[in-house]
Structure formats: structure tokens, C-alpha cells
N, CA, C and O atoms as a GROMACS GRO file, in nm:
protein
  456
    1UNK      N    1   7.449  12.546   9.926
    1UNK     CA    2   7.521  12.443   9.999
    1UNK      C    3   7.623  12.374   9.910
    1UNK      O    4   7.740  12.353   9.942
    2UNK      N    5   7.559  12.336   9.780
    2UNK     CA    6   7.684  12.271   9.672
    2UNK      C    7   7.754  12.330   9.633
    2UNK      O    8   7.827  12.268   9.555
    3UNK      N    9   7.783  12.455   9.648
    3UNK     CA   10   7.873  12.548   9.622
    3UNK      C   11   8.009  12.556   9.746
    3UNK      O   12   8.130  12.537   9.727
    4UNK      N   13   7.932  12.594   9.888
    4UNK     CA   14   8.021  12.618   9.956
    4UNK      C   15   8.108  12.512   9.989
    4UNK      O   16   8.227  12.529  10.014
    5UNK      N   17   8.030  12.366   9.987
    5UNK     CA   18   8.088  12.242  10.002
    5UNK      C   19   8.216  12.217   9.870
    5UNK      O   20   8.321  12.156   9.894
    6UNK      N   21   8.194  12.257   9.778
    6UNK     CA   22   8.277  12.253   9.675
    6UNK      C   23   8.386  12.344   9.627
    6UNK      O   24   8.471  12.334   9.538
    7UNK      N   25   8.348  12.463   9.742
    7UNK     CA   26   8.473  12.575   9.786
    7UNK      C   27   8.609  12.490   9.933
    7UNK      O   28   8.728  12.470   9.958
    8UNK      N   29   8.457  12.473   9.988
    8UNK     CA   30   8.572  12.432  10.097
    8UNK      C   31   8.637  12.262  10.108
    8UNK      O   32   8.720  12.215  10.186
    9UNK      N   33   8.549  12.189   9.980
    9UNK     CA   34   8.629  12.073   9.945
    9UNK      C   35   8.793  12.096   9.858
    9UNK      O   36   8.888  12.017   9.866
   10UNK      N   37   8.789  12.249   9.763
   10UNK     CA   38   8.919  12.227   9.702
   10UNK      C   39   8.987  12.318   9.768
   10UNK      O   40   9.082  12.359   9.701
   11UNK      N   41   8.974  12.385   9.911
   11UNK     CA   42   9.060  12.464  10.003
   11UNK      C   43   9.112  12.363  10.071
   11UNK      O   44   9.234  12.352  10.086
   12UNK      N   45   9.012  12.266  10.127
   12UNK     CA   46   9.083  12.127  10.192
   12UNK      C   47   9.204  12.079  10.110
   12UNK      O   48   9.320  12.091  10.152
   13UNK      N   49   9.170  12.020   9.983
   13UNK     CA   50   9.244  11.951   9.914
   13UNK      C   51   9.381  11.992   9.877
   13UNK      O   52   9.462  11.906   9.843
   14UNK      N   53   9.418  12.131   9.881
   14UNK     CA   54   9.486  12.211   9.848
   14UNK      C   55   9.598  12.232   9.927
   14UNK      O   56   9.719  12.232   9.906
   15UNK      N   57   9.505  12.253  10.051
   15UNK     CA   58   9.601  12.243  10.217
   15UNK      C   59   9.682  12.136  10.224
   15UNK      O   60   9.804  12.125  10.216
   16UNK      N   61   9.563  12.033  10.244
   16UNK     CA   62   9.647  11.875  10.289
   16UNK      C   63   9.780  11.867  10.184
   16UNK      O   64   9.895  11.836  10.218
   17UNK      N   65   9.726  11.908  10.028
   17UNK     CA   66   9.850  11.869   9.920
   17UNK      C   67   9.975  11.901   9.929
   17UNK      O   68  10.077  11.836   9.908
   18UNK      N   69   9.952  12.039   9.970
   18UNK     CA   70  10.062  12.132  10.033
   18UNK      C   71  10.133  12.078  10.134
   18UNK      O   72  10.254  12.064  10.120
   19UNK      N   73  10.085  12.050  10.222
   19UNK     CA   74  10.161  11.977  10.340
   19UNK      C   75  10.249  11.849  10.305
   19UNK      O   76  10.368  11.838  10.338
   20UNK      N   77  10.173  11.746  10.229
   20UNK     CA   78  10.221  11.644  10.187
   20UNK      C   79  10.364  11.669  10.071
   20UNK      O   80  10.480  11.625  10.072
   21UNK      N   81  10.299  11.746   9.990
   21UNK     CA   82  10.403  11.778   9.890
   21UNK      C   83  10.547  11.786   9.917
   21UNK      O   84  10.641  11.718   9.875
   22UNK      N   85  10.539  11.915  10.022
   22UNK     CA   86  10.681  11.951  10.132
   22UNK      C   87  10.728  11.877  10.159
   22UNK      O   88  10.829  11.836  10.102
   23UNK      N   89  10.661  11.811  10.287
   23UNK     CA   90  10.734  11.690  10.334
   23UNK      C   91  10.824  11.540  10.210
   23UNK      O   92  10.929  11.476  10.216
   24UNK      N   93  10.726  11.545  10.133
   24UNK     CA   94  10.738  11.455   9.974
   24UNK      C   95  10.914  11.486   9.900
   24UNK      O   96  11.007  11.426   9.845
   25UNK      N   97  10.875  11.606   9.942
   25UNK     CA   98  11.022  11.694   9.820
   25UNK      C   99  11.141  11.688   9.933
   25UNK      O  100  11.256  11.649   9.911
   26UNK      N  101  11.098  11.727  10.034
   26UNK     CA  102  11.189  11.723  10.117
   26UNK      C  103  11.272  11.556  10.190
   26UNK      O  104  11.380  11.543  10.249
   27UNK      N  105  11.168  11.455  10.155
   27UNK     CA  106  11.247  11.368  10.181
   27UNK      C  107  11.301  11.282  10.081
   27UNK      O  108  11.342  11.167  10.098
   28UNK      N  109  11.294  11.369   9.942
   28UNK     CA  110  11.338  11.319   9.816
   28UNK      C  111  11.273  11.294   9.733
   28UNK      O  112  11.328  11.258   9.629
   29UNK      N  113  11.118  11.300   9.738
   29UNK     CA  114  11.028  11.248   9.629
   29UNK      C  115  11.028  11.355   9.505
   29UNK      O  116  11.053  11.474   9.518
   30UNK      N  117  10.992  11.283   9.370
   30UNK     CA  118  11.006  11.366   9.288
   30UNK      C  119  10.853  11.406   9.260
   30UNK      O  120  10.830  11.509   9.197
   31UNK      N  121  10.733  11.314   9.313
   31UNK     CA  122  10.593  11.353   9.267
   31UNK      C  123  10.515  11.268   9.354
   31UNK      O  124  10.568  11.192   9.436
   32UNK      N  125  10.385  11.279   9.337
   32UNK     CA  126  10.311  11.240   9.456
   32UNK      C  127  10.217  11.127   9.366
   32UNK      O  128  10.183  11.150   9.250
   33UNK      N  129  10.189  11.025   9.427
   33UNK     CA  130  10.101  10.955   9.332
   33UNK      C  131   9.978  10.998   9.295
   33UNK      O  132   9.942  11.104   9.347
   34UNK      N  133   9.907  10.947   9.222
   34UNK     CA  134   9.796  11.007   9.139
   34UNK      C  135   9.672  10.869   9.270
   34UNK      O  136   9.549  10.874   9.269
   35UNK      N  137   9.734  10.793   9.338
   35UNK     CA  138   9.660  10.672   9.398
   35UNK      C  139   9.630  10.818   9.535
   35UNK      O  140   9.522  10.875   9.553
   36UNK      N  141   9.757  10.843   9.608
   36UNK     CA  142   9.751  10.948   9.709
   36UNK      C  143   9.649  11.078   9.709
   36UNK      O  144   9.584  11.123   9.803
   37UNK      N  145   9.659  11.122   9.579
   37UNK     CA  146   9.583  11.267   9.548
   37UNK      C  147   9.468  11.209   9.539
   37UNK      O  148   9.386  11.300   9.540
   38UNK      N  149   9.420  11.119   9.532
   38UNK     CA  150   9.248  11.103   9.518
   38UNK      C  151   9.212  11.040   9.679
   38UNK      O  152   9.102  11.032   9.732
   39UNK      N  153   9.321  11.006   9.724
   39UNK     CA  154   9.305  10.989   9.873
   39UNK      C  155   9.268  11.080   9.960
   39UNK      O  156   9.196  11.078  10.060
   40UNK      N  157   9.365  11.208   9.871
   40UNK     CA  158   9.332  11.318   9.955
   40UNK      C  159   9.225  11.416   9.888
   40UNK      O  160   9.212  11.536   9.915
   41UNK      N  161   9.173  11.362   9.821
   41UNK     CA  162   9.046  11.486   9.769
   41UNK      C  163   8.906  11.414   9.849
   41UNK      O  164   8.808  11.486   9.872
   42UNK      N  165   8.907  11.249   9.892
   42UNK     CA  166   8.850  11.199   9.977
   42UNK      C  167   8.826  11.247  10.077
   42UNK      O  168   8.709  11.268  10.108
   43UNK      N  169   8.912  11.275  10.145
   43UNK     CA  170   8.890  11.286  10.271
   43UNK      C  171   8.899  11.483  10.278
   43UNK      O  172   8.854  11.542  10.375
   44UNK      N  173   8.948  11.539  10.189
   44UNK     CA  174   8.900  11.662  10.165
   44UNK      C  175   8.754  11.669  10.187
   44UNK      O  176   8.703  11.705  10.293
   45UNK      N  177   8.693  11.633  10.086
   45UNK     CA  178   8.544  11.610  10.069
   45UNK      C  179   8.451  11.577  10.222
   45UNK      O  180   8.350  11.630  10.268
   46UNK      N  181   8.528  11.480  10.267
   46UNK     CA  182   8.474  11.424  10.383
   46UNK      C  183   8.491  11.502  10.514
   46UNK      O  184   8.421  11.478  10.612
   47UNK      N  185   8.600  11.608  10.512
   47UNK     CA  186   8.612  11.746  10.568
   47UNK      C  187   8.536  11.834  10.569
   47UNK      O  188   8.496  11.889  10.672
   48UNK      N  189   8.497  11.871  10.421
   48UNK     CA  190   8.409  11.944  10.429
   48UNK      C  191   8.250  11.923  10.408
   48UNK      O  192   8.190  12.029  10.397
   49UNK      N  193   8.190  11.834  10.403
   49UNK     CA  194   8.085  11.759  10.459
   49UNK      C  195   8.090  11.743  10.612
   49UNK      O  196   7.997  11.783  10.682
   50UNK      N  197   8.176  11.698  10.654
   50UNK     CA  198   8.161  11.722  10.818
   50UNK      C  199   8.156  11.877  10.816
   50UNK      O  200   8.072  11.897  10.904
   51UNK      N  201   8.185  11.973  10.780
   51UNK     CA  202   8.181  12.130  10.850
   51UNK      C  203   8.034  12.160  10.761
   51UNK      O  204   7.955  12.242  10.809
   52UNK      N  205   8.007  12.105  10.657
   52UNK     CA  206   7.860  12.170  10.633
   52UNK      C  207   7.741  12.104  10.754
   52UNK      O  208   7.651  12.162  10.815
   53UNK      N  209   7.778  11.983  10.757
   53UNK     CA  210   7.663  11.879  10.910
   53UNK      C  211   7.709  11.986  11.014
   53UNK      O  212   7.631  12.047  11.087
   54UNK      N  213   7.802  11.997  11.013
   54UNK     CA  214   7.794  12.063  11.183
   54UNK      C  215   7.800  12.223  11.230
   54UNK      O  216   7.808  12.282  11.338
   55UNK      N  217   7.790  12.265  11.081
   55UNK     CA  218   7.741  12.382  11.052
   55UNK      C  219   7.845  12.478  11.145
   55UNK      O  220   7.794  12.531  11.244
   56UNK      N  221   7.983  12.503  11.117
   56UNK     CA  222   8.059  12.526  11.184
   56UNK      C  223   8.029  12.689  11.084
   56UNK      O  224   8.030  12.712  10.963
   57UNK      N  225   7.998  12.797  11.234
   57UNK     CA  226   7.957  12.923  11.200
   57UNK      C  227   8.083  13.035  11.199
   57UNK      O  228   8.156  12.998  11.291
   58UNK      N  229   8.123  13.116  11.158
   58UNK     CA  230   8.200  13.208  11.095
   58UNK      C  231   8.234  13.285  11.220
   58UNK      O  232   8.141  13.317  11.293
   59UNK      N  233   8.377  13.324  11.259
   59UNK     CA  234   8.404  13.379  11.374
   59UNK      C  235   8.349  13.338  11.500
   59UNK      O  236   8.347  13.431  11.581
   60UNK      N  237   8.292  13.201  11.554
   60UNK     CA  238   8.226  13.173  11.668
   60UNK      C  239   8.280  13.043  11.763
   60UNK      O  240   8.240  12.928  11.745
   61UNK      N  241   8.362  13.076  11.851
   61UNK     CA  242   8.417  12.951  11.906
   61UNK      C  243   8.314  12.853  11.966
   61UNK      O  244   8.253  12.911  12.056
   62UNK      N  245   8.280  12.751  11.952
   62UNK     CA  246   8.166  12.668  12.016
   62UNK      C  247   8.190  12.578  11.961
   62UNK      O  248   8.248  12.561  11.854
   63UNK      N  249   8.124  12.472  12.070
   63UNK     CA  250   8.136  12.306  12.078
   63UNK      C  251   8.139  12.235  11.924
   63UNK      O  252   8.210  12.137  11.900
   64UNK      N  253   8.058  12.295  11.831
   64UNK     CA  254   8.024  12.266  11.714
   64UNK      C  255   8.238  12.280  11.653
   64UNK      O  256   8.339  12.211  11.653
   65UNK      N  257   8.212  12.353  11.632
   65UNK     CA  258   8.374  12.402  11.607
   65UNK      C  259   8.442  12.315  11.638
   65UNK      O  260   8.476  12.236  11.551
   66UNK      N  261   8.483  12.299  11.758
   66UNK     CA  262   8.554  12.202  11.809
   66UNK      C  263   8.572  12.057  11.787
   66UNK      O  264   8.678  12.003  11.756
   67UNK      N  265   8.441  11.990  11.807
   67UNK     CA  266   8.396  11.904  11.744
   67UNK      C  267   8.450  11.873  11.598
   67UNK      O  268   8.530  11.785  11.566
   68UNK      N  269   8.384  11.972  11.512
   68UNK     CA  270   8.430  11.953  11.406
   68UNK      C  271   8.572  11.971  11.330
   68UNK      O  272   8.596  11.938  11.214
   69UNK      N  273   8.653  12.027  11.415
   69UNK     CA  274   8.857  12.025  11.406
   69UNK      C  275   8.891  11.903  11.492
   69UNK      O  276   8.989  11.838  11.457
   70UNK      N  277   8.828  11.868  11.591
   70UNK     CA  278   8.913  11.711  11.627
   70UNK      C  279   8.838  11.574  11.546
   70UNK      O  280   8.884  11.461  11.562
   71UNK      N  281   8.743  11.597  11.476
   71UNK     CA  282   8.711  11.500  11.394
   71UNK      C  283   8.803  11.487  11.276
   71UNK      O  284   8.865  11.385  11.249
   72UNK      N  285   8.807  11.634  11.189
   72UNK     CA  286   8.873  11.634  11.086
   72UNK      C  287   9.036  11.616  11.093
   72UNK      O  288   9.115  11.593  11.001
   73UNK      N  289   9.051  11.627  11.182
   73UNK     CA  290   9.255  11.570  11.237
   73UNK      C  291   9.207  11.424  11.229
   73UNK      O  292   9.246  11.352  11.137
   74UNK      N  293   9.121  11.378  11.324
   74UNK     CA  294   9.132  11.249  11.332
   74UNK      C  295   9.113  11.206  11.172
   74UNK      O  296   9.222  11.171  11.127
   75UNK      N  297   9.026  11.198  11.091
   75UNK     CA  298   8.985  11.126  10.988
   75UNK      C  299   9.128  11.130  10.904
   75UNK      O  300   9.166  11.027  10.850
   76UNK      N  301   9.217  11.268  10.894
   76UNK     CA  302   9.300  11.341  10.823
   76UNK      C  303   9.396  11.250  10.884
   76UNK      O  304   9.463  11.186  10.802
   77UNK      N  305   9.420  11.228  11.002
   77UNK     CA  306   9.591  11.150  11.027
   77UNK      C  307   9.528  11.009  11.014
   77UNK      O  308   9.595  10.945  10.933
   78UNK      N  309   9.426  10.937  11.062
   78UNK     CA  310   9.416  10.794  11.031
   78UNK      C  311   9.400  10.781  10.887
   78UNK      O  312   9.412  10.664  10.849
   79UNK      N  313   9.374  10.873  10.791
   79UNK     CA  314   9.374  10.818  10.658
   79UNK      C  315   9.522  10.787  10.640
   79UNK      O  316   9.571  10.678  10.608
   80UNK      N  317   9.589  10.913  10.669
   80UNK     CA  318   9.743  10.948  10.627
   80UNK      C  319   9.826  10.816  10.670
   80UNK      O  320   9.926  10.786  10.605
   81UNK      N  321   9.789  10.750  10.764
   81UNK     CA  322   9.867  10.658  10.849
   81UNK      C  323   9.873  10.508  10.774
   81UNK      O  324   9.968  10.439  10.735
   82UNK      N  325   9.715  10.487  10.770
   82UNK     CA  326   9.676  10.393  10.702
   82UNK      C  327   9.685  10.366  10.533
   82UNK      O  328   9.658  10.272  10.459
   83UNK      N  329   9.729  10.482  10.518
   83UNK     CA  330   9.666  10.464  10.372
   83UNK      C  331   9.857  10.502  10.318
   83UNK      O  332   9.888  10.470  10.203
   84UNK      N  333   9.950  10.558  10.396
   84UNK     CA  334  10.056  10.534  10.361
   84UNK      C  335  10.088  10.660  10.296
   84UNK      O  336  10.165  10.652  10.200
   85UNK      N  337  10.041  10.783  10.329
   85UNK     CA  338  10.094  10.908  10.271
   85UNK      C  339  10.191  10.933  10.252
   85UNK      O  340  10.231  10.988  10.149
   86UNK      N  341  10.307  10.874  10.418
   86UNK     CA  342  10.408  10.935  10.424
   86UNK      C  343  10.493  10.819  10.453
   86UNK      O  344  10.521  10.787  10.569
   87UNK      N  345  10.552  10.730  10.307
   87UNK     CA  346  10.640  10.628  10.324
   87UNK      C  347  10.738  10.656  10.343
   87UNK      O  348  10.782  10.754  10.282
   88UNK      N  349  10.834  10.577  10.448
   88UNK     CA  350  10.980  10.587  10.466
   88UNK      C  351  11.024  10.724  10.539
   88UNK      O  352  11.143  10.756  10.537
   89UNK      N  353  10.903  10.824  10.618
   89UNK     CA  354  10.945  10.899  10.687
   89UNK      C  355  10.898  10.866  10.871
   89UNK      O  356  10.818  10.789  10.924
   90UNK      N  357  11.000  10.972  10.928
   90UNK     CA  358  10.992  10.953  11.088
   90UNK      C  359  10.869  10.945  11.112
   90UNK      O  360  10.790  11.028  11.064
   91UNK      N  361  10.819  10.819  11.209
   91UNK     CA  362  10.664  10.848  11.270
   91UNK      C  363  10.595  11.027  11.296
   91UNK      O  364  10.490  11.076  11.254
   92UNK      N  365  10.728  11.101  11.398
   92UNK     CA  366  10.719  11.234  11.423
   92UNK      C  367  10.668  11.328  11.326
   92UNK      O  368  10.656  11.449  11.349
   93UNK      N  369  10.637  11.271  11.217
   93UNK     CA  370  10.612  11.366  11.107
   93UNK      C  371  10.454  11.388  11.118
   93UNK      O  372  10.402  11.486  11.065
   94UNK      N  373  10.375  11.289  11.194
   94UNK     CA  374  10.231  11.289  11.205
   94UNK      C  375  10.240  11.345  11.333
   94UNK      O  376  10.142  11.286  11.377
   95UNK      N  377  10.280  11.413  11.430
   95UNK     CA  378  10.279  11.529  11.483
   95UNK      C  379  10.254  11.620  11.438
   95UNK      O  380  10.150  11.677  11.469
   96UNK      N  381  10.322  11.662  11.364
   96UNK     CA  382  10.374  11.785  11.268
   96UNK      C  383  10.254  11.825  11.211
   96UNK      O  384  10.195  11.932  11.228
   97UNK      N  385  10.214  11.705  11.122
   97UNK     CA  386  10.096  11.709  11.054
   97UNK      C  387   9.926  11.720  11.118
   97UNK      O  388   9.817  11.737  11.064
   98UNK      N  389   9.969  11.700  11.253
   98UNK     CA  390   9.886  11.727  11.286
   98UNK      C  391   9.845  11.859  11.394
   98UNK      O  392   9.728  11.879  11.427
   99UNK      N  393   9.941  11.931  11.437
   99UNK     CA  394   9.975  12.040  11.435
   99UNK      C  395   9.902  12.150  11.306
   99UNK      O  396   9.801  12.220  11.298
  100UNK      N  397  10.014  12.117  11.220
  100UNK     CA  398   9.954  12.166  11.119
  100UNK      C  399   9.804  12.234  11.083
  100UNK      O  400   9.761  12.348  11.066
  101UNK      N  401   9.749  12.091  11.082
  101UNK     CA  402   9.630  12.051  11.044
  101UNK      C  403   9.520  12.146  11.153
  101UNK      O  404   9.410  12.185  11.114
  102UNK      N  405   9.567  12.168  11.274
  102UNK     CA  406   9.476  12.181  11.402
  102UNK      C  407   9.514  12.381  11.305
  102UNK      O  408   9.414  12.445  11.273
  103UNK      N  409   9.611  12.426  11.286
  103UNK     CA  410   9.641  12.547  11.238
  103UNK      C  411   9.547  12.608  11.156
  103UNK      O  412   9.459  12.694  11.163
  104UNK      N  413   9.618  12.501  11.047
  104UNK     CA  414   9.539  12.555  10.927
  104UNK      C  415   9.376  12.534  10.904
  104UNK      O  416   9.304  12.603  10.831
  105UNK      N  417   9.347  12.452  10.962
  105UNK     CA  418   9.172  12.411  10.966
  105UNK      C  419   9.119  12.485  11.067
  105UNK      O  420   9.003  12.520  11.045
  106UNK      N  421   9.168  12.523  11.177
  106UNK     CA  422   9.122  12.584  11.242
  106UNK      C  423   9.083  12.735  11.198
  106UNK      O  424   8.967  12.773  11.189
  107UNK      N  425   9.219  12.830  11.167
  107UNK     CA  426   9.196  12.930  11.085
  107UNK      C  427   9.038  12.954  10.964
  107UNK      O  428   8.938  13.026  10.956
  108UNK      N  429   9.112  12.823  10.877
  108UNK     CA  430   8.995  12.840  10.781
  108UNK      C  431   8.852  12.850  10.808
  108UNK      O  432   8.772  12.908  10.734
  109UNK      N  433   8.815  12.773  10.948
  109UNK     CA  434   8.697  12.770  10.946
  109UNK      C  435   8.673  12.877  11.024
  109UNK      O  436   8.550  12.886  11.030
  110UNK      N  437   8.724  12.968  11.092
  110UNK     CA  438   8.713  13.115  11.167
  110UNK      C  439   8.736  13.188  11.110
  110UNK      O  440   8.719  13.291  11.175
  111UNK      N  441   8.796  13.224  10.946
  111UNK     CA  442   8.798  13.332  10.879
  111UNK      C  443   8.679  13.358  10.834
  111UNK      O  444   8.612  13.255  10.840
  112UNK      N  445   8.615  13.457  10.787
  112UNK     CA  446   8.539  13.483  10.787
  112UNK      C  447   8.524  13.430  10.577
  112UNK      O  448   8.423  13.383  10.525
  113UNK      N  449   8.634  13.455  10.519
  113UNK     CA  450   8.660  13.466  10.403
  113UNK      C  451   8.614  13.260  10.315
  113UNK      O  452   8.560  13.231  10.208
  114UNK      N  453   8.647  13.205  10.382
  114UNK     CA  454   8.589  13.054  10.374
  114UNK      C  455   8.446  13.062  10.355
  114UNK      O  456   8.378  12.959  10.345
   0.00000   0.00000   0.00000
């Protein structure tokens, strides 16, 4: 269990960074704070602790699944919102991000390879 939780805590962390980064560079930033990146290894963590509780199973669409991708958007954009990820850009960008997010988390937790 402390293993897989600690696989799929730095696949989380990695994702979200990625996303943020882009958007970061692209609206001029030269680096991301060191306050932000522990924001997001938070709620990484807290991602993947929710998918070990809800025991989200490998190739299997079900309630569990589900459950556990509209939790992790939610926790993932109210941190982002609140906590100021994305200063001085269009509200529209937490669309995006959450788009994103429904993509890439979704995938991960149906590959078999996670």
C-alpha cells in the first residue's frame, strides 16, 4: 500500500506541476514558488489517498471511480482557486484545468500501468 500510494502520489504531483508550469511560462512566469509546489504535493498526496480509500480498480468503470475523479477535481480546483495557483490569469483557465484534470486522472486511474 506505501508503495503504490507513493507511486501514485509523485504521478499526481508531476501532472498537476505540468499543467501549472505551462500555463506559469506561458503567462510570463519565470518559476513556480517553492510555497505552490508543496501545495501541490498536498493535495497530490490527498489524491492519492482518496484512490487507495476508494480502492479505485484497474480497467473497471464503477461508482467507486467516479466518485473518486469528481472528488479529486474538486479538492484539485478549490485548492488551486483558493490557494492562488494561478495569479493574474483568466478565471477560464480553471476550466481548462479542469478538463484537464478529468483527462489526465481519469486515464491514470484506468491504465492498467498506475
Amino acid at each position: 500500500m506505501w508503495k503504490t500510494l507513493r507511486n501514485l502520489t509523485g504521478i499526481y504531483f508531476a501532472l498537476i506541476t505540468l499543467f501549472v508550469a505551462v500555463v506559469l511560462a506561458i503567462s510570463g512566469a519565470v518559476s513556480i514558488d517553492l510555497l505552490i509546489l508543496l501545495e501541490i504535493a498536498l493535495v497530490a498526496l490527498a489524491i492519492a489517498l482518496l484512490r487507495v480509500v476508494t480502492w479505485c480498480t484497474h480497467g473497471s468503470f464503477d461508482w467507486k471511480f467516479l466518485l473518486w475523479l469528481i472528488l479529486s477535481i474538486a479538492i484539485t480546483l478549490v485548492s488551486a482557486i483558493l490557494l492562488v495557483w494561478f495569479a493574474d490569469i483568466a478565471g477560464w483557465i480553471f476550466i481548462v484545468f479542469g478538463v484537464y484534470l478529468a483527462l489526465i486522472l481519469g486515464a491514470a486511474c484506468w491504465m492498467k500501468e498506475v
